[in-house]
Rosetta silent file (secondary structure, phi, psi, omega in degrees, C-alpha in Angstrom):
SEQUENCE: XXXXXXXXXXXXXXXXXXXXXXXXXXXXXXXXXXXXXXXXXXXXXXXXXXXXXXXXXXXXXXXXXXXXXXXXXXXXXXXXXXXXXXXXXXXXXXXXXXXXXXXXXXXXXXXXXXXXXXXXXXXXXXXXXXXXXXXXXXXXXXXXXXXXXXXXXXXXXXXXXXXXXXXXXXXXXX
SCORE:     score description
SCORE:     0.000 S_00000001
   1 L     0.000  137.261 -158.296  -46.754   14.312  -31.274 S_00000001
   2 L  -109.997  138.654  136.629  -45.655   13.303  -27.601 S_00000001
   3 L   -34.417   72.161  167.059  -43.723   15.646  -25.509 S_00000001
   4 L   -12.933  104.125  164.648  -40.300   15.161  -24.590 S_00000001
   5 L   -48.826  148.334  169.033  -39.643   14.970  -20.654 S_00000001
   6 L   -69.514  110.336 -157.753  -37.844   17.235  -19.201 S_00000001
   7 L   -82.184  103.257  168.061  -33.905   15.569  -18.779 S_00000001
   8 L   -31.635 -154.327 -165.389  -33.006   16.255  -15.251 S_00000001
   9 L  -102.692  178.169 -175.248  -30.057   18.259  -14.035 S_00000001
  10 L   -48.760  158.000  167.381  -26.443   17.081  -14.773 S_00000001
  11 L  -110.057  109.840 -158.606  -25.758   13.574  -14.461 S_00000001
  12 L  -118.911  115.731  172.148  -22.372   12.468  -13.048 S_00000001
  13 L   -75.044  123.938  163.675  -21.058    8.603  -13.086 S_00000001
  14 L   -47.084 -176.555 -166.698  -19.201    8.209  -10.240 S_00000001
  15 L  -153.520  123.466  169.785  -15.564    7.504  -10.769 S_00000001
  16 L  -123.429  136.252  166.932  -12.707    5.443   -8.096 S_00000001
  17 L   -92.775  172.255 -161.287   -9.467    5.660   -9.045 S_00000001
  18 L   -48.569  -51.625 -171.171   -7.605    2.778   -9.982 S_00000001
  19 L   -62.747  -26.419  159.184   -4.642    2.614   -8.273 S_00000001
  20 H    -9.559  -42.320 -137.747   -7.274    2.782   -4.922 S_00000001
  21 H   -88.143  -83.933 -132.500   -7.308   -1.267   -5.030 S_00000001
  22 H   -80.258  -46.946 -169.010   -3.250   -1.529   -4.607 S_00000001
  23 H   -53.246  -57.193 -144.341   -2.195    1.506   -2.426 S_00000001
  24 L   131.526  -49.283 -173.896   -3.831    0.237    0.859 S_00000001
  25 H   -29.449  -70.577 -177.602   -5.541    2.832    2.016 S_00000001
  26 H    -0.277  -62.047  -65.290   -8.547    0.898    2.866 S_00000001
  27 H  -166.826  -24.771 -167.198   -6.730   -0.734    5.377 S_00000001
  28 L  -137.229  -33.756  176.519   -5.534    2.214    7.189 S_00000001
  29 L   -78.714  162.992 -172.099   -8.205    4.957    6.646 S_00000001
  30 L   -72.929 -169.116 -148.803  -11.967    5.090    8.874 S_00000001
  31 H   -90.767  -36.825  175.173  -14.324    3.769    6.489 S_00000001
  32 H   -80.505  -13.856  176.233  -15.337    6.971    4.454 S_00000001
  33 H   -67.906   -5.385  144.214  -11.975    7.278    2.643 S_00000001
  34 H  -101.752   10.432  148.682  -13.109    5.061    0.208 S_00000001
  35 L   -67.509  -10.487 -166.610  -16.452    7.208   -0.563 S_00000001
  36 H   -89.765  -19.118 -150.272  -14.445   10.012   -0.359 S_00000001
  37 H   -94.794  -19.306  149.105  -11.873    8.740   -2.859 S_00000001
  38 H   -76.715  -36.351  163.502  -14.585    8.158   -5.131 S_00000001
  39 H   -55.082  -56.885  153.910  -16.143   11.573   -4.810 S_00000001
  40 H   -20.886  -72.362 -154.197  -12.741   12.950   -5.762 S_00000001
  41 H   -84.196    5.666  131.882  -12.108   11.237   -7.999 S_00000001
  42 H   -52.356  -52.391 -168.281  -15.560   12.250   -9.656 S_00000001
  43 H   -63.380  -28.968  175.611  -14.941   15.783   -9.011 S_00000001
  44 L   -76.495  -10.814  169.140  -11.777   15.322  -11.475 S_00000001
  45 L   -37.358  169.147  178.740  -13.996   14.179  -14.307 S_00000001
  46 L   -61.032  157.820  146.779  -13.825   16.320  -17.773 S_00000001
  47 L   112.544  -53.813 -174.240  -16.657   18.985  -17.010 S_00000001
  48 L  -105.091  151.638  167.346  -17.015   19.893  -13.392 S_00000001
  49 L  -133.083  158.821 -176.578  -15.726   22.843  -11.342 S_00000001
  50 L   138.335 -171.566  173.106  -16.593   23.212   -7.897 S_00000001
  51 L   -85.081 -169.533  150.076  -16.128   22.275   -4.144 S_00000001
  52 H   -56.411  -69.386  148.194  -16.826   18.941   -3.124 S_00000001
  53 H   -14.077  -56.373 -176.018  -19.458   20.322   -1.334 S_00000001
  54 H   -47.044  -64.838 -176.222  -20.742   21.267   -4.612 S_00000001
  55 H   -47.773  -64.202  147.849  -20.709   17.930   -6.027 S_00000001
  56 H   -16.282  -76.652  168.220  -22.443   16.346   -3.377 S_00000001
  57 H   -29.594  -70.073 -149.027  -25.272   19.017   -3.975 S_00000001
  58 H   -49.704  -64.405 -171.758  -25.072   17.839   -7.518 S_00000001
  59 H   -72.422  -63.343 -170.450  -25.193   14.180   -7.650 S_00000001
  60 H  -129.735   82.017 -172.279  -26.836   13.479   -4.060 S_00000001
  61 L     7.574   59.438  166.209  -29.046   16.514   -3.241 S_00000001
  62 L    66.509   -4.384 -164.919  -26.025   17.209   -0.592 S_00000001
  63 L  -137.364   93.077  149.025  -26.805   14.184    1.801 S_00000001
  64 E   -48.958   76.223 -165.339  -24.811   10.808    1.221 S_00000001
  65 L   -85.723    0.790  167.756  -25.013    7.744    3.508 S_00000001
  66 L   -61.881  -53.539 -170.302  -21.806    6.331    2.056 S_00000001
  67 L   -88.377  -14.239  167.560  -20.125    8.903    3.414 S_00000001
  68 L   108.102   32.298 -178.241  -21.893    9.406    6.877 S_00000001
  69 E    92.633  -94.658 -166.806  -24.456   12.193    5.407 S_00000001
  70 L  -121.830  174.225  176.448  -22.137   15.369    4.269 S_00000001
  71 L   -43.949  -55.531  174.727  -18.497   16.578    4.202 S_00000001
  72 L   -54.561  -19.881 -173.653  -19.033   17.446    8.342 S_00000001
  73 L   -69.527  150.488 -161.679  -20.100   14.234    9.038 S_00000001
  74 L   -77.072  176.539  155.475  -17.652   12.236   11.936 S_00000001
  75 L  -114.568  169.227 -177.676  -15.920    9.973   11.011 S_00000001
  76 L  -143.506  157.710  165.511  -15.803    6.077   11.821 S_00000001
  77 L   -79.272  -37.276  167.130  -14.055    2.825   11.325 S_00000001
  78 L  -120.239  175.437  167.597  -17.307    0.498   10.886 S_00000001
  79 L   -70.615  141.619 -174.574  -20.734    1.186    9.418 S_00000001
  80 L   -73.195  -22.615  173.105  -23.171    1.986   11.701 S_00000001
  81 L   -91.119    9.139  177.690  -25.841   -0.411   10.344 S_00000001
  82 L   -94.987  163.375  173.339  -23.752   -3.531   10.067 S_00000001
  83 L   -96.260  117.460 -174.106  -23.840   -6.571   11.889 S_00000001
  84 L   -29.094  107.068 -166.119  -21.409   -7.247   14.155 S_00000001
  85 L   -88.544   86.341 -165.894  -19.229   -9.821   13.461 S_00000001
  86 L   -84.764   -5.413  173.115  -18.358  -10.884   17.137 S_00000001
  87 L   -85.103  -61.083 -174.902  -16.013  -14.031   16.602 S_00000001
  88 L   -13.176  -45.603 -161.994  -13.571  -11.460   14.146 S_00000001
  89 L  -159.439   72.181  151.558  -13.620   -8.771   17.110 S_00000001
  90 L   -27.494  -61.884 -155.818  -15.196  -10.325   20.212 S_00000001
  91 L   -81.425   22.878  158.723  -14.601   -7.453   22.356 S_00000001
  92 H    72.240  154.890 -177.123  -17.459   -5.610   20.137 S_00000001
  93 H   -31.839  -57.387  178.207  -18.268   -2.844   18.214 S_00000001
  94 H   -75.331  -27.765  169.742  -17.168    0.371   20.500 S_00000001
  95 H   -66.212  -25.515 -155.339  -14.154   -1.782   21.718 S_00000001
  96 H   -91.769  -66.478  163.504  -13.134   -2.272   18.318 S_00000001
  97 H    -4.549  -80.995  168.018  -13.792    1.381   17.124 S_00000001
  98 H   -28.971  -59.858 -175.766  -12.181    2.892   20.277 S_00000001
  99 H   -50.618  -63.652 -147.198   -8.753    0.594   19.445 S_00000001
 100 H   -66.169  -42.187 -178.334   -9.198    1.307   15.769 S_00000001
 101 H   -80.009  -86.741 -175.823   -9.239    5.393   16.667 S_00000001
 102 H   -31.465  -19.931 -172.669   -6.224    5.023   18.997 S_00000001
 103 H  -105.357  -24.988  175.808   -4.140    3.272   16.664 S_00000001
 104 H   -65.956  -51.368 -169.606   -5.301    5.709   13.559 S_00000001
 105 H   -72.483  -38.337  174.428   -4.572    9.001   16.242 S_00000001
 106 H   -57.099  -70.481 -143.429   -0.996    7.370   17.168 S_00000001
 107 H   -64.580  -22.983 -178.529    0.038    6.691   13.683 S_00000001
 108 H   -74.935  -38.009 -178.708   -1.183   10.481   12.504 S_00000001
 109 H   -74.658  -34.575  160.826    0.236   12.307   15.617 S_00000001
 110 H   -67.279  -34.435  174.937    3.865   10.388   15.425 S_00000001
 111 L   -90.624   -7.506  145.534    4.277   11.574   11.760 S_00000001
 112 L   116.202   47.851 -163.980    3.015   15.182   12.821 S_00000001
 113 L  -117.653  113.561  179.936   -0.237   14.692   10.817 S_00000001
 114 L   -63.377  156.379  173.003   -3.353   16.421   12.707 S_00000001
 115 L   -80.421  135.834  167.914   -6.236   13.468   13.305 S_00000001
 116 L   -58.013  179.234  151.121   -9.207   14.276   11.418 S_00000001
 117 L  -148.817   13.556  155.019  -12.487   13.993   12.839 S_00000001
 118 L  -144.127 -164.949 -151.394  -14.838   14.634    9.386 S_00000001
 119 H   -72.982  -52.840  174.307  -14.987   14.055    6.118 S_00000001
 120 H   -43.497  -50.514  162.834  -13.819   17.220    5.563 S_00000001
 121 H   -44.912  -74.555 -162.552  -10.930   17.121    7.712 S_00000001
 122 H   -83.804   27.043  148.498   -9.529   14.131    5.729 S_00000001
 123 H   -46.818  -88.161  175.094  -10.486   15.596    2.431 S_00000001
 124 H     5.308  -64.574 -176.680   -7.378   18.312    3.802 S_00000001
 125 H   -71.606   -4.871  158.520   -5.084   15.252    4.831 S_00000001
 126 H   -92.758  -36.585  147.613   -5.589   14.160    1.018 S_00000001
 127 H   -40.261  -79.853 -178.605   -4.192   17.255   -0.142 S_00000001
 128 H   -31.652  -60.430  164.760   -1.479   17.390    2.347 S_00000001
 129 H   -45.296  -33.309 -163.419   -0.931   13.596    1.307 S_00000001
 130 L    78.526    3.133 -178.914   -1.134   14.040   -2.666 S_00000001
 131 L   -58.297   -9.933 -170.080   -3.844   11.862   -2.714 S_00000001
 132 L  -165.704  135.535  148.125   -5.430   14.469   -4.114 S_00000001
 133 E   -88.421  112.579 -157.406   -5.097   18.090   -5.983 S_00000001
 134 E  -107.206  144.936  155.569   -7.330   21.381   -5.707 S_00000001
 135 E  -151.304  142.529  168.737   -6.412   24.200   -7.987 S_00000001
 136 E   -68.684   83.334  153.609   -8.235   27.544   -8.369 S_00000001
 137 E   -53.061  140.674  172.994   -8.992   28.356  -11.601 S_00000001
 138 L   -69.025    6.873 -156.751  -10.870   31.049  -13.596 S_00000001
 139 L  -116.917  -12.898 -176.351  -13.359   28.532  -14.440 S_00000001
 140 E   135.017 -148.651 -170.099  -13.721   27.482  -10.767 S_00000001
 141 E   -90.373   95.942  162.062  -12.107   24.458   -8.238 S_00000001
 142 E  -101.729  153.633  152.593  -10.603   21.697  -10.854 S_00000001
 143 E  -111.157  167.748  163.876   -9.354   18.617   -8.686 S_00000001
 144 E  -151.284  178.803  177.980   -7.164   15.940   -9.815 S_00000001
 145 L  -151.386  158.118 -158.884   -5.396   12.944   -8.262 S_00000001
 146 L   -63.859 -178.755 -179.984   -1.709   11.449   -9.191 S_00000001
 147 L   -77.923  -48.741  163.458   -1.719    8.871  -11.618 S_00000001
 148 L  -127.414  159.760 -178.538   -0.590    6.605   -8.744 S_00000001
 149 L  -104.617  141.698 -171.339   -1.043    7.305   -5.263 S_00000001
 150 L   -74.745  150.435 -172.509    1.372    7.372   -2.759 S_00000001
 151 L   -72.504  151.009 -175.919    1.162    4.103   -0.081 S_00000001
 152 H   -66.170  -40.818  173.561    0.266    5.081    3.138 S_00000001
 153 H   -79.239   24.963  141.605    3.922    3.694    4.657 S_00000001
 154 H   -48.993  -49.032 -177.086    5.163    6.389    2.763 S_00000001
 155 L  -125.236    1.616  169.807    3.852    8.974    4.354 S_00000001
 156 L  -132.538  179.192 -165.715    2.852    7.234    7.878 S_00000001
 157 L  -106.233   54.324  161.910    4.540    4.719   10.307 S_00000001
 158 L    -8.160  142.863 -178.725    2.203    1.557    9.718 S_00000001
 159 L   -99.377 -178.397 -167.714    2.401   -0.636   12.988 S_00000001
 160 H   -71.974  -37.882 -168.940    3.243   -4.399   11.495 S_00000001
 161 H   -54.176  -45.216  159.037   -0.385   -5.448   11.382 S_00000001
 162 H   -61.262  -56.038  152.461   -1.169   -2.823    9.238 S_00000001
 163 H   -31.788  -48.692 -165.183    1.654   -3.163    6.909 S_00000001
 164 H   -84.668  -58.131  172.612    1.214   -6.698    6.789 S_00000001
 165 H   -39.573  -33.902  173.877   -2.820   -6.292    5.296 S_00000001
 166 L   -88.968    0.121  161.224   -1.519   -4.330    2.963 S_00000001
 167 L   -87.332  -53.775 -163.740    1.390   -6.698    1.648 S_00000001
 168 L  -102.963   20.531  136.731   -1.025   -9.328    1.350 S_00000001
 169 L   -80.626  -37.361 -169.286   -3.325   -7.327   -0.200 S_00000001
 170 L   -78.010  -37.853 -173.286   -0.828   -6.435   -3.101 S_00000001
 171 L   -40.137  -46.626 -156.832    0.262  -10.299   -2.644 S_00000001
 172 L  -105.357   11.629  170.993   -3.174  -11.191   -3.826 S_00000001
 173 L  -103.520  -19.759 -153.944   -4.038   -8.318   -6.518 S_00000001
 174 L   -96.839    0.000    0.000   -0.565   -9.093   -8.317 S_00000001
């Protein structure tokens, strides 16, 4: 008779929600809102209570490179290990970034939205947004997120450019 291994600690599939595709965000958020939007939308599974924080501990012994390491981690507009695509954005990586920040900090600061600057931070601005729900339970932290999520010119003042990736994004999912 063989010995059963021992079956590690929970196991959690991640989870993105759907509507994610269609909204936009992508398009308008740095580059961890859509790791984050899958950790949410993990955390809302059947099952779990906790922080975020938590989850992270669960799933990737607390340190994530999707996400820039942890909750705390800065945030950015490209990955730090990719390769630069200089005909797209000539004027290079920190030029691009730099714009990319300035145009993110206008559009949050005209609708009276503080700018994040971690993970953490916009976790917050997905509450504030509805992108996301925490509620304090006796069982712990459940989250949840809307069925559909509200589009970003909803709740911010897209410049055209942006607006326009995100029409012809819907053009081309529909």
């Amino acid at each position: 008779m063989t010995e059963k291994a021992s079956v590690p600690g929970p196991r959690r599939d991640l989870a993105m929600h759907n509507d994610w595709w269609v909204s936009g965000w992508e398009h308008v958020l740095p580059r961890q809102g859509f790791p984050l939007t899958m950790l949410i939308g993990t955390a809302c599974q059947p099952g779990f209570t906790g922080s975020l924080d938590d989850l992270l501990r669960e799933i990737f012994d607390g340190h994530w490179d999707m996400i820039g390491g942890d909750l705390d981690g800065p945030l950015t507009f490209s990955w730090p290990d990719e390769e630069w695509d200089y005909e797209a954005a000539p004027e290079g990586r920190e030029a691009c970034e730099a714009a990319r920040w300035e145009q993110f900090s206008t559009m949050l600061t005209t609708a009276g939205f503080p700018v994040p600057t971690s993970v953490r931070d916009l976790s917050e601005l997905y509450l504030t947004w509805g992108l996301a729900r925490r509620e304090e339970t006796p069982d712990g932290t459940r989250w949840s997120m809307p069925a559909v999520l509200p589009l970003p010119g909803d709740l911010l003042p897209l410049d055209p450019e942006l607006d326009g990736r995100r029409v012809l994004f819907i053009g081309c999912a529909s």
